[in-house]
Residue, then its C-alpha position, 0 to 999 in steps of 0.5 A: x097908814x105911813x107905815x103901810x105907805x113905806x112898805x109899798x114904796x119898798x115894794x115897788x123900788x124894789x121891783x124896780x131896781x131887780x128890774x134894772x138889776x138885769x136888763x142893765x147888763x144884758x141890754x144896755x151892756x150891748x151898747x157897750x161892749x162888743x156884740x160877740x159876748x152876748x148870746x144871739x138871744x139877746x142881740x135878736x131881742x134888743x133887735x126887735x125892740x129898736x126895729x118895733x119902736x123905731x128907736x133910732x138911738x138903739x140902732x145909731x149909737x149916738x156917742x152921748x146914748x153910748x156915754x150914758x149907757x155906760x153910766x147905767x153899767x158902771x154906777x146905776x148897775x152896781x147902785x140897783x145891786x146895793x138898793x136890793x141889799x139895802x132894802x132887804x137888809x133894811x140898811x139906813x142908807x138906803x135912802x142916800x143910794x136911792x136919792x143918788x140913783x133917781x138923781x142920776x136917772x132923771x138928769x140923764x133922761x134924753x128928752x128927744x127920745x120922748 
């Protein structure tokens, strides 16, 4: 029953992180870097979301939103590439770069967004 229970945690950290693997620089990547680099796809799609949940952080770029944004590209992108390796892979590390991903996730969680 563990073993079982193992591989479906598997499954789903992996649909998470592929998840994340690309909505992380196609749209958290625009909270950082200049609007120009990105196709109007994109933009009109980050857009609508901000306008139909009235998410005023997407629109007002508040300078700690912007920091953890660019926390999410420089060491939670690259962390969710590394999990999909290592669950593949099925490396021995892949625990620590899990644990080291949701601890960084959860102590950037902005509780005035809730």
């Amino acid at each position: 029953m563990a073993a079982g229970m193992c591989k479906l945690v598997e499954a789903i950290l992996f649909l998470l992180f592929l998840l994340f693997s690309v909505v992380s620089p196609i749209i958290d990547a625009q909270t950082c870097l200049p609007l120009h680099l990105f196709p109007d796809v994109l933009i009109d799609l980050k857009s609508r979301y901000a306008q139909e949940y009235d998410n005023y952080l997407i629109v007002e770029k508040p300078g700690f939103f912007v920091g953890i944004a660019w926390l999410e590209i420089l060491l939670l992108w690259p962390l969710s590439i590394a999990n999909l390796f290592g669950i593949v892979t099925r490396k021995s590390w892949v625990k620590t770069t899990c644990l080291i991903y949701g601890f960084s996730t959860f102590t950037a969680v902005d509780p005035g967004d809730c």
